[in-house]
N, C-alpha and C positions, 0 to 999 in steps of 0.2 A: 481810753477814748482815742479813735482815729478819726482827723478831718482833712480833708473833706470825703466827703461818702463814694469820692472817686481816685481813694488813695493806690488802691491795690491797681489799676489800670494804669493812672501814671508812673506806677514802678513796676510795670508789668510783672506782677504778680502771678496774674493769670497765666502766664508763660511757665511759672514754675509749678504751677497745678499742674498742667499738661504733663509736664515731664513728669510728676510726679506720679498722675494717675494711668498713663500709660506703661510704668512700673508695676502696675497692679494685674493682680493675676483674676477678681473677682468683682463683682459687681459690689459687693460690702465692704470692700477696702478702695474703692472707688467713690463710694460715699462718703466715706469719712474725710477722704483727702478735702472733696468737696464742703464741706463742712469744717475743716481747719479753718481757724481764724487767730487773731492776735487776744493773747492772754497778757493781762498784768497782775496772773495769780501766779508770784514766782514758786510758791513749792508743785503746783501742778506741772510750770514749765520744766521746771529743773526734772520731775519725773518722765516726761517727755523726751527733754533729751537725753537722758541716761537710758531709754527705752532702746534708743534708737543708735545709740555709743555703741550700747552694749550687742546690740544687730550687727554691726560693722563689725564686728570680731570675735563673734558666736563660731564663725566658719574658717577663724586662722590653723585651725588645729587639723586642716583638709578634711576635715568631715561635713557634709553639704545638711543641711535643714531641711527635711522634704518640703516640697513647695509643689505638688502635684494635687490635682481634684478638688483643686478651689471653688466649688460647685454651691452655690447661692439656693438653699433649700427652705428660707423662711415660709415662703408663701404654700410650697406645699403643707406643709408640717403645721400650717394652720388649719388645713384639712380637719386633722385629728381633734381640732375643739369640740367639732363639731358629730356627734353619736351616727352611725350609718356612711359617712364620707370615708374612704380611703385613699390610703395614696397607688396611684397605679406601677406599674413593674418596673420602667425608665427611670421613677422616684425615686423609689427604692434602692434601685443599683445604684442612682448616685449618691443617695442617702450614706448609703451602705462604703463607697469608697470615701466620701468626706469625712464620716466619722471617723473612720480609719487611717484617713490624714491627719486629723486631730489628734486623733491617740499617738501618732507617729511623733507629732509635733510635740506633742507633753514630754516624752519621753524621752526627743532628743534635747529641751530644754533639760529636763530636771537628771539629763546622763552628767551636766556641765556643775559645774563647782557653785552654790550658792553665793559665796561668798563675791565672785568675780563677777557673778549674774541675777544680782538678785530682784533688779526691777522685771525682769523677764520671767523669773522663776515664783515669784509673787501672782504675776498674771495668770499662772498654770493652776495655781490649787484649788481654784474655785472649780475647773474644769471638771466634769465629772463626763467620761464615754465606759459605760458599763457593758463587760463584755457580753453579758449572757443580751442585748441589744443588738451587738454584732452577730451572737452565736444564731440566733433565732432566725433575723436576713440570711444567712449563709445556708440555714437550713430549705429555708424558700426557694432563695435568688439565687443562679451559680455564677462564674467568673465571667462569663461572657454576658451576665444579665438577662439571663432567661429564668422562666419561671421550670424547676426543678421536675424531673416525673414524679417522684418521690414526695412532693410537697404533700402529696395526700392522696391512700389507696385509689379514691376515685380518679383522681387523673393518673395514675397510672396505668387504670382500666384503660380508661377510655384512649389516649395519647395508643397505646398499645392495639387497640383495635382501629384508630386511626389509620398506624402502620400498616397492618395487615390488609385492610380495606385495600388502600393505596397499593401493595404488592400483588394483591389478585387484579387491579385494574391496570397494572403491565404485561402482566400474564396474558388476560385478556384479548388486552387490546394487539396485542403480538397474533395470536391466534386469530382474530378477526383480518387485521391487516394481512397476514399469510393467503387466507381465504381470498379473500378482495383482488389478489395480487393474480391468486393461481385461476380465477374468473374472468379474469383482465379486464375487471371494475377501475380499477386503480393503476398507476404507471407503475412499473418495476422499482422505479429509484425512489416511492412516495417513501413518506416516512410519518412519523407520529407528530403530533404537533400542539404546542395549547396555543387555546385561544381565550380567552378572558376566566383562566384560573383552568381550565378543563380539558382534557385528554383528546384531539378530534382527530380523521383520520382523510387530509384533500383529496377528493372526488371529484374527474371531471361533470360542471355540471349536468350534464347528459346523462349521468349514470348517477345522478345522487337519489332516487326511487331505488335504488336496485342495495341499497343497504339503509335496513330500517334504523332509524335513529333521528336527531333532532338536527338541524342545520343552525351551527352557533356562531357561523360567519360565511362571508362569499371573498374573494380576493376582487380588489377594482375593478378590475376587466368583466368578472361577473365569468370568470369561465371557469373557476374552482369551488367549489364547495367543500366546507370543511365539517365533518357531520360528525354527531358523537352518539355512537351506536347506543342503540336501544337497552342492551345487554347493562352497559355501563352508565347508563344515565339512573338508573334503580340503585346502584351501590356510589356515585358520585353524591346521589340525594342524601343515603344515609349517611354518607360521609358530613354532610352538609349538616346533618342533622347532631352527628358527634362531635363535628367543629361548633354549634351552638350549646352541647351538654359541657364540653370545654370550656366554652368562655364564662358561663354559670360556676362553674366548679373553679377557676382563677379568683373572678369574683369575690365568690364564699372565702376562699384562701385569704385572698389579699386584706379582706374584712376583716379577716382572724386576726393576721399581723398585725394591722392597725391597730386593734382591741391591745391587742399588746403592747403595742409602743406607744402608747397616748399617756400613760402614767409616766412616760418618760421626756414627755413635751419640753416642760419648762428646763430639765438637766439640756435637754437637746438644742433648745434653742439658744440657751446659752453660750451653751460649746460654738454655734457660728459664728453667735458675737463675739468670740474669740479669735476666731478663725479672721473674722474683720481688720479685726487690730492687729493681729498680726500679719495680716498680707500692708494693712498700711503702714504698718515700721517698717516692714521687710521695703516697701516702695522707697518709704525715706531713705533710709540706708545705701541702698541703689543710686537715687539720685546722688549723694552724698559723695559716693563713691566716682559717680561722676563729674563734678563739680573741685574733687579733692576738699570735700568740706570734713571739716572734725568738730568736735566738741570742745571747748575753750573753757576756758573758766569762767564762770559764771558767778558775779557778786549782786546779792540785792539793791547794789550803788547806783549809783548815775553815772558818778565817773567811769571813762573805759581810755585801756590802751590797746591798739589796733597793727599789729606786727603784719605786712604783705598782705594786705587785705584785696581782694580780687571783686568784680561784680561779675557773679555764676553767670548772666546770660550773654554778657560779651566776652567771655573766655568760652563760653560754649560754642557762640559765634567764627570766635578768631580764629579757635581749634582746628575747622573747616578749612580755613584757608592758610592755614599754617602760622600765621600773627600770633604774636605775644601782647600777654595784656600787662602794664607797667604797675605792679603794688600798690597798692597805696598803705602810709602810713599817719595817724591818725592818734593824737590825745588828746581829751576833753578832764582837766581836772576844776578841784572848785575854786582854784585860782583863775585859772583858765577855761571859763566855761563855753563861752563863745567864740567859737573859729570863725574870722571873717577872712573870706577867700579870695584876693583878686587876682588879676592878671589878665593874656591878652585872649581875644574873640580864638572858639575851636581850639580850648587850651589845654580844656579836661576840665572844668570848674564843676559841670552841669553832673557829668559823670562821675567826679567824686563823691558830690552832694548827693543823686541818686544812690550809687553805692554803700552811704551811711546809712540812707533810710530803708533799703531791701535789707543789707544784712540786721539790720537791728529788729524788723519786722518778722523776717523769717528767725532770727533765735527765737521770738517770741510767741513764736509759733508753732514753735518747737523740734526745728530743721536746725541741724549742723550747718556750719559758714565756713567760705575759702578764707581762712584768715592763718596767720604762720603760729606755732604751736606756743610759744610763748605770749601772745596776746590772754588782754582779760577782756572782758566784756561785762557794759554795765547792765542795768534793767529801768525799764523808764513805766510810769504810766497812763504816759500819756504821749503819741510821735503827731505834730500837726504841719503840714506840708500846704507850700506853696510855689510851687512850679505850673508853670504855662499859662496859658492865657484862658482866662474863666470868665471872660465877656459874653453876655445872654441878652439876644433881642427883646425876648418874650420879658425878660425882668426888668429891660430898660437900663443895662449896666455895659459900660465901658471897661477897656482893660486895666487902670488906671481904677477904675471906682470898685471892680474885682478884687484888686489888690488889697485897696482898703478896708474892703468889706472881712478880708480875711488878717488883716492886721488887728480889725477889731475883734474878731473870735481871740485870736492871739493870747490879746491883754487881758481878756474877759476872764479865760479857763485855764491860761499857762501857770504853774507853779515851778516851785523847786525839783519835780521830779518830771519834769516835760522835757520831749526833746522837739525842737524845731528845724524845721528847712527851709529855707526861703532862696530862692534863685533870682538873680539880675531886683534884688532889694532894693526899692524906690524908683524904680523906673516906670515908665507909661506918662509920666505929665513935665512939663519944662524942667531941665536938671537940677537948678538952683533953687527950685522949691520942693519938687522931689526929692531932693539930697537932705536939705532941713527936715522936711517930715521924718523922712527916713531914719536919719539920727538922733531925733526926739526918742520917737517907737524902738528904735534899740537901746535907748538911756534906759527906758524903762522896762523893758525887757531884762536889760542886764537888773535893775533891781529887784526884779522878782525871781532872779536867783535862777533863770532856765538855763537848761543848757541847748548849742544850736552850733549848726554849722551855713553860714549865710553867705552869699557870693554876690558883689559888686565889682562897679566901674568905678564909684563916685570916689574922690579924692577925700572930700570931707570925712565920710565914714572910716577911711583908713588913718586918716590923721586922729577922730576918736578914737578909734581901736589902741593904737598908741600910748593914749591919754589917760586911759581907763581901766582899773583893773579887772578882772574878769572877763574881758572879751581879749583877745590874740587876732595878729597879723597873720594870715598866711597866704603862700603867693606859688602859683605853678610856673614852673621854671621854664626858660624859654633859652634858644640858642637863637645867640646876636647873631653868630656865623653863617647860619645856613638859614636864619629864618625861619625858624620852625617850630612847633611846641615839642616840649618833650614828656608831658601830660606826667610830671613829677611833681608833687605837694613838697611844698616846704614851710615849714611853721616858723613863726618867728618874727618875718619881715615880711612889709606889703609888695605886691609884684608890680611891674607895669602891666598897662593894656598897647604898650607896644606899637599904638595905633598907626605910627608917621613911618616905621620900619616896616610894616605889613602893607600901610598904601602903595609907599615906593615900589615894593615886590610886586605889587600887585600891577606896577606900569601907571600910577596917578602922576601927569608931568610936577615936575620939580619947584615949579614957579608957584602952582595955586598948594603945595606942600609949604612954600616959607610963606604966604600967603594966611594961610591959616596958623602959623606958629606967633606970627605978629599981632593977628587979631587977638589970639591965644593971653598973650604977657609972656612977658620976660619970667616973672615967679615961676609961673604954672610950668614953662618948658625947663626950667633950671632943676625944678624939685624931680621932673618926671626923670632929667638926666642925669642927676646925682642916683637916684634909684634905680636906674639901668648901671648904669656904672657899678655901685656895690652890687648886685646882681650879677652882674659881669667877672667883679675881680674875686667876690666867693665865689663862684661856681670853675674859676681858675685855679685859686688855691685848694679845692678840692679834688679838683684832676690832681694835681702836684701830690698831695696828702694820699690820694689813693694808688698814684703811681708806684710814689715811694714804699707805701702799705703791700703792693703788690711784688714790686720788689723784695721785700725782705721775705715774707711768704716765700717766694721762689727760692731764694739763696737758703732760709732755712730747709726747704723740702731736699735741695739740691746737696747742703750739707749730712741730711739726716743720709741720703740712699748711697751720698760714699762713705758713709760711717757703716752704714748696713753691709758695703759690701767688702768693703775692708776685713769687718768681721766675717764673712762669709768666706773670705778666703784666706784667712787666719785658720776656720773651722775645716776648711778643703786641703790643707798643707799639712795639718796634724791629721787630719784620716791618712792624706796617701802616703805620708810616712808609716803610718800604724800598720797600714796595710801591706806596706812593702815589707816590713819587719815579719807580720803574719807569715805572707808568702816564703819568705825566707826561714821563716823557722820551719814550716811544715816542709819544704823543700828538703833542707837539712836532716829533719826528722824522715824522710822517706830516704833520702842515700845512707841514715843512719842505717836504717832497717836493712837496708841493700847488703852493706858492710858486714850487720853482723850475720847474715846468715855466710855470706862469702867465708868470714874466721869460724862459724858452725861446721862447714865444711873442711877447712883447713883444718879443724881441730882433730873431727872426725880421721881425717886422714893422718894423722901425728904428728900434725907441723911444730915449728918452735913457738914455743908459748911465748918466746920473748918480741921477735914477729909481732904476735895478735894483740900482746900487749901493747907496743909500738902505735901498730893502728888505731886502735881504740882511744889513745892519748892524743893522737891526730886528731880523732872527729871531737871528742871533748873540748880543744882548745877551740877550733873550727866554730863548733856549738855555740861558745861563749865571745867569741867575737859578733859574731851576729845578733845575739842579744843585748849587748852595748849599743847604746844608743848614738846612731851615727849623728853625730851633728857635725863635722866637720867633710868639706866636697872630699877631698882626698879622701876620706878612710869610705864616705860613702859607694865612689866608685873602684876601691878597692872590694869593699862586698860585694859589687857586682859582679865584679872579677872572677870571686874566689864563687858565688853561684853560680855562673855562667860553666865554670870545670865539673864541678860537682854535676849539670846536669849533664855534658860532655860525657863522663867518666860514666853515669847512670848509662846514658845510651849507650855506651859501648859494654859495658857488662851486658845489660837484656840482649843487644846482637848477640854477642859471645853465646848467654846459654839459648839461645834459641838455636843458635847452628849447632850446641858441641853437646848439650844437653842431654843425659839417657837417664833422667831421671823422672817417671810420667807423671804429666800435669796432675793439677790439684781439681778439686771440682768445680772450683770457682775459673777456672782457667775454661775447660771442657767438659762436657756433658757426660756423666755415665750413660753408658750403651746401655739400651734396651733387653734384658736377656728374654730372650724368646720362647723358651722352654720352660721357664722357671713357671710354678702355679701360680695363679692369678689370688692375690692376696690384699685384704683391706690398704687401701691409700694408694693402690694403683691405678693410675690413669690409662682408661680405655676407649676406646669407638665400639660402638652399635653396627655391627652391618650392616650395608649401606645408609646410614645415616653419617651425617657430617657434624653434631654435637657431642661432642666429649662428655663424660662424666668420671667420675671418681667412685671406687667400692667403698662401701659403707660396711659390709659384710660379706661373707662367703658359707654358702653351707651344701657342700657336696657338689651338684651340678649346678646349684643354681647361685647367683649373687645379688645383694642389692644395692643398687647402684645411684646416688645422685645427679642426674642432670640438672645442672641448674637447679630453678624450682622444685624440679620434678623427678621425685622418690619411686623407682620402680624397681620390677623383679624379673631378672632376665640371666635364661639358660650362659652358661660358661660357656659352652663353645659359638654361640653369638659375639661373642666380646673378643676385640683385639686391642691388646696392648700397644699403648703409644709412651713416646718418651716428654717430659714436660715442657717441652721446647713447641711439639707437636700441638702438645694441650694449649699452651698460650693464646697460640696462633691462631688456631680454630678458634679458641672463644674469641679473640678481637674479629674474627672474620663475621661468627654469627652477630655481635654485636652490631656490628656496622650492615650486616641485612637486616639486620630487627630493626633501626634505626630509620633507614629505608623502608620497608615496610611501613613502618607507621606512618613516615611523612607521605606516603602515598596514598594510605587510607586517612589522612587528613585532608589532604589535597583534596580524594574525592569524595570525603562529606562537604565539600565546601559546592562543587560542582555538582553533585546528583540529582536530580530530577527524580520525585517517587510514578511520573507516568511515563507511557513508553506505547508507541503507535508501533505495530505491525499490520497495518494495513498495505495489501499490494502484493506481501512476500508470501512464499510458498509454505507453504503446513510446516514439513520438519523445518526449514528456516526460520519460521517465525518462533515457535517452539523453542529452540535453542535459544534465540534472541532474546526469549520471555526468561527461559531457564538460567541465564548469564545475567539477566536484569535484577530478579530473586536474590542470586547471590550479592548482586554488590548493594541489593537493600539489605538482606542482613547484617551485612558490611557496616555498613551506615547506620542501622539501629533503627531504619526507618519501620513501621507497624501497618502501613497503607498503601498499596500501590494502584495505580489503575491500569488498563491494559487495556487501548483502542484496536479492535479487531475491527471493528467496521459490522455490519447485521450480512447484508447478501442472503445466501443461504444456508448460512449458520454451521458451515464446516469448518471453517475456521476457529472459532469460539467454542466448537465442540472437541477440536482435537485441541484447542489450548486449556479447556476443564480436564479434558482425559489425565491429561499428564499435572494438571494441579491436586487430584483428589488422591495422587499417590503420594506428593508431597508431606513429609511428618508437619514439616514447621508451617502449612498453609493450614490455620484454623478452620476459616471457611470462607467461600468465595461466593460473589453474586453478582445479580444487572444495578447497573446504576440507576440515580431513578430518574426517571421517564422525562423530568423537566430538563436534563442534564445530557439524553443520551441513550437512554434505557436501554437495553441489549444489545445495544452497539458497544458498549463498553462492558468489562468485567471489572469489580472490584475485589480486592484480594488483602484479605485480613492475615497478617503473619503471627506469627506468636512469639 
């Protein structure tokens, strides 16, 4: 039960519909949002919101949920109850794309792991979209949602004789307007025209007897007539008469369909109402997402604890203006069932209290809440709210007897598993007897065991609060210093209302301030400033506590990254030793190699072997110094030392044999020459004359060879072929490379820019010609299938020397006039292949 019948408005509810159904992509998931209400059936809710969990992270895995052709097809598809009703062709095709979102949607549900989704995957099996339903539409309908030629021999007749109709009445009317023209009936520049669906040809009035035909319009002035020759009005009729065999023959079609899909009604209908439900979790989700709201845990208790709990429409709010909204945190146990809130005016009291009862509304409703991820959340059922003023002339009630009226529902209906809200509690009638009532109505309240979040002024009811188990102090915290709220709950202790600190700010002189603290008492001002005081010195020692807390955090963050980097350069000392050692071994090993071929040579020549022995015991010892592991600086920069000669000693040998050298490079040094005479033999690299792609022989057989380029395997005479050396070959192939490279990004470039039409009006015959011929190529270029070709009509030389030279074309299928609403023989259209 929710009271009063105007709960949802005072916690602007309706705010959250909006947002919610503007998430929606159809009018049936628009409905339902509207039809959300508050459940106190917890296994429905809890299904609800694991519906809506499991929405929120259906799409973490980057794959999107189609959400396209949300198309609302109930009301046609009731058509089909009914024997003789069809649906018409616009139906269909949406018919036909929604089912096909359905299907889309089943399938990206049941692609997903049952076990992580399985309120969502549960919703799918009932679904049934059969394909021979889609296959059947498809056979009809095509993509663009036109009714098929194909749908049935008759309309293929007829649609085809349409055409043809329509092709002799361009013909025609070309020929007549010629006539007209070479009469000088008609102006030179007239041209074809329609006028209400129909072919006419403007005549100045004066001359409109002088061609027989019907007058189907005049221009304002009354000085044009535009007539639709006689010739043409006989085959417009039949045409008229084929466009009525047409719509007969859609008709019969679309009849048939229906016949066919009406045993499919109730699978069909179904499947939207899935479609429903799933655009409204998809909405919830959304909102959710923008709210930062999750799914909490959810116990069938009353008790709840509330970690950073936000109210969704003043962070929505704040958002805007870049404002932060301050958390709220929140426990109700059955020790503590009633939170009594005080403190000072514009403190946050009203705002907290509303924020208990929207997010507790909304879980219940089956929407995720901005609350931090360790909160639980209880389930009540029953939430009865008393906020603002419900004074009614017509009922003869005051704000004050308002009150009461709903104190009495209170006590009447509250149980153990009620939640209440009450704001500015016993106010509206003189305070010393509002305050008594008020504290009666809470005694008993707490003995029926409710739980509630309630916010006064009254001193009395904080001193019960106090006294009594099951209700709690709490007090929104206020800064002494600056005067200000800081809209933060604190449970535990009652607050001030601050009232004497706020006058003073506010500029109330000082006199009628002690003034009032005398009339006041002595008590009453001692009690409020002992409670400012504790107020004051917790909320100091808590600065201090979180200074200190803050403090240590830093110094450990600050110990932890020169621990890190201490070890990081522990880790950076032992590589660039390893690496120096590396460097120096391979170093070593390369003068080694140097060396022995030096004693290779010396050997060769018949030096003394005791000599080469000598040497070789040098680099040995050499060797093994360097792989001792330097840790000491001396011996370290002594292996510098003794590398630093060895690469000395390198460079001066490679001088040496480079100048005194007669012994000829290796091939690794320089290239084998080319021999030029030699036969042309498998695995020799050659050129094509004049061509610039290399290839390789693959075979040889007498005159002739078969050669690889690249891709491409061919057979070409020997004395076409010249031998290259592989230095040659490289080079070319990175050269063609890098034009192939180019090439393509130019014919990428210009499928991005291409235009398939192309105006040669104005230019000269062969210019134009060329112009069209160059146009041809860069549509084949493009892959494009249609081109158009504005020649302009005149007297048809143009058009005819631009057919001349198309009909010699291989790759132009066939080419014709465009039609007559568009341009007719002012334009050619050119079908490529």
């Amino acid at each position: 039960m929710i009271y009063p019948e105007t709960f949802e408005s005072k916690l602007y509810f309706h705010k959250i519909r909006e947002y919610i159904s503007n998430g929606c992509l159809s009018p049936m998931g628009k409905e339902r949002v509207e039809r959300m209400t508050f459940s106190n059936k917890y296994d429905n809710v809890v299904v609800w919101l694991r519906q809506t969990h499991e929405m929120l992270h259906i799409e973490d895995e980057g794959q999107a949920m189609p959400a396209s052709n949300f198309f609302d097809l109930r009301d046609p598809l009731k058509k089909l109850k009914v024997e003789g009703l069809f649906l018409e062709v616009h139906e269909l095709f949406d018919l036909r794309r929604a089912l096909g979102s359905i299907r889309d949607i089943v399938r990206f549900i049941q692609s997903k792991d049952e076990e992580q989704y399985p309120t969502l995957y549960e919703l799918t099996k009932p679904v049934m979209v059969y394909p021979a339903v889609l296959d059947k539409i498809d056979t009809i309908i095509n993509k663009k949602g036109e009714v098929r030629d194909n749908a049935s021999p008759e309309l293929l007749r007829l649609r085809r004789e349409i055409r043809h109709k329509h092709s002799s009445i361009s013909g025609k009317m070309q020929d007549i307007l010629k006539r007209a023209r070479q009469a000088g009936i008609v102006e030179a520049d007239a041209t074809i025209t329609i006028r209400d669906g129909r072919a006419v040809i403007p005549v100045n009035s004066a001359n409109k007897r002088k061609i027989q035909g019907i007058v189907q319009d005049e221009s304002a002035t009354g000085k044009t007539s535009y007539i639709e020759p006689a010739e043409i009005v006989e085959i417009n009729n039949a045409i008229r008469e084929l466009e009525y065999a047409e719509r007969r023959e859609l008709a019969k079609i679309l009849s048939e369909l229906s016949d066919f899909l009406r045993p499919y009604l109730e699978e069909m209908m179904y499947a939207f109402r899935f479609m429903g439900i799933i655009d409204f979790i998809r909405a919830k989700a959304r909102f959710a997402k923008k709210i930062n709201g999750i799914v909490p845990v959810v116990r069938n208790e009353t008790e709840f604890r509330w970690e950073k709990a936000i109210h969704p429409l003043l962070y929505l709010q704040h958002q805007k203006t870049g404002k932060t909204v301050v958390p709220l945190d929140i426990e109700l146990t059955p020790d503590n069932r009633i939170l009594l809130i005080s403190g000072p005016n514009a403190g946050g009291k009203s705002v907290c209290l509303q924020t208990v009862g929207l997010l507790q509304y909304m879980l219940q409703c089956g929407l995720p809440v901005p609350v931090g991820a360790n909160s639980q959340m209880g389930f009540f059922d029953h939430i009865f709210m008393d906020i603002g003023d419900e004074q009614s002339i017509e009922n003869d009630l005051s704000t004050y007897s308002s009150h009461l009226m709903n104190m009495k529902f209170f006590l009447r209906h509250s149980n153990n598993r009620s939640l209440l809200l009450i704001d500015e509690f016993g106010t509206g009638t003189e305070p010393m007897l509002g305050g008594a009532i008020a504290e009666a109505v809470l005694n008993q309240l707490n003995r029926l065991k409710v739980y509630g979040v309630i916010t006064t002024h009254y001193t009395n009811l904080k001193h019960f609060a106090s006294e009594h188990d099951g209700i709690i102090n709490g007090a929104m915290l206020f800064d002494t210093h600056k005067i200000e709220p800081l809209f933060k709950l604190e449970m535990g202790q009652p607050g001030s209302s601050f009232a004497f600190e706020i006058a003073r700010k506010t500029g109330l002189p000082e006199e009628i301030l002690q003034t009032a603290k005398t009339q006041l008492g002595e008590d009453h001002i001692n009690f409020d400033k002992h409670l400012r005081e504790i107020i004051r010195d917790k909320r100091y020692w808590e600065k201090k506590r979180e200074m200190v807390r803050n403090r240590e955090k830093k110094l450990e963050t600050t110990l932890s990254k020169y621990e890190q980097e201490l070890e990081k350069l522990k880790q950076e000392r032992t590589q660039i030793i390893e690496n120096a050692r590396k460097e120096a071994s391979e170093l070593l090993s390369s003068a080694n190699k140097e060396i022995e071929k030096t004693i290779r040579g010396i050997r060769e020549a018949q030096a003394e072997k005791e000599k080469t022995r000598s040497l070789r015991k040098n680099i040995e010892r050499l060797k093994e110094e360097i792989k001792a592991p330097a840790t000491d600086a001396s011996v370290q920069r002594q292996l510098e030392k003794k590398i630093q000669k060895i690469k000395e000693k390198q460079a001066g040998k490679k001088k040496r044999k480079s100048e005194n050298s007669t012994t000829p490079p290796t091939s690794d040094q320089t290239e084998i020459p080319v021999e030029k005479n030699r036969p042309l033999q498998p695995g020799d690299v050659v050129k094509l004359e004049g061509q610039s792609i290399p290839g390789e022989i693959m075979e040889v057989n007498k005159k002739e060879a078969i050669v690889a380029f690249g891709q491409l395997i061919t057979t070409v005479k020997t004395i076409r072929l010249q031998r290259i050396s592989r230095s040659e070959y490289k080079k070319a192939i990175r050269q063609n490379q890098t034009v192939g490279s180019n090439i393509a990004e130019r014919v990428r470039t210009k499928k991005l820019s291409f235009k398939p039409d192309i105006d040669v009006r104005g230019l000269r015959a062969d210019d134009a010609v060329s112009k069209v011929l160059e146009h041809l190529d860069e549509a084949l270029l493009c892959g494009e299938q249609t081109i158009k070709i504005l020649h302009g009509k005149g007297n048809g030389i143009l058009r005819d020397q631009i057919r001349q030279h198309l009909a010699t074309l291989p790759y132009v299928s066939q080419y014709r006039d465009e039609h007559i609403q568009y341009g007719g023989a002012g334009i050619t259209v050119v079908e490529l292949e």
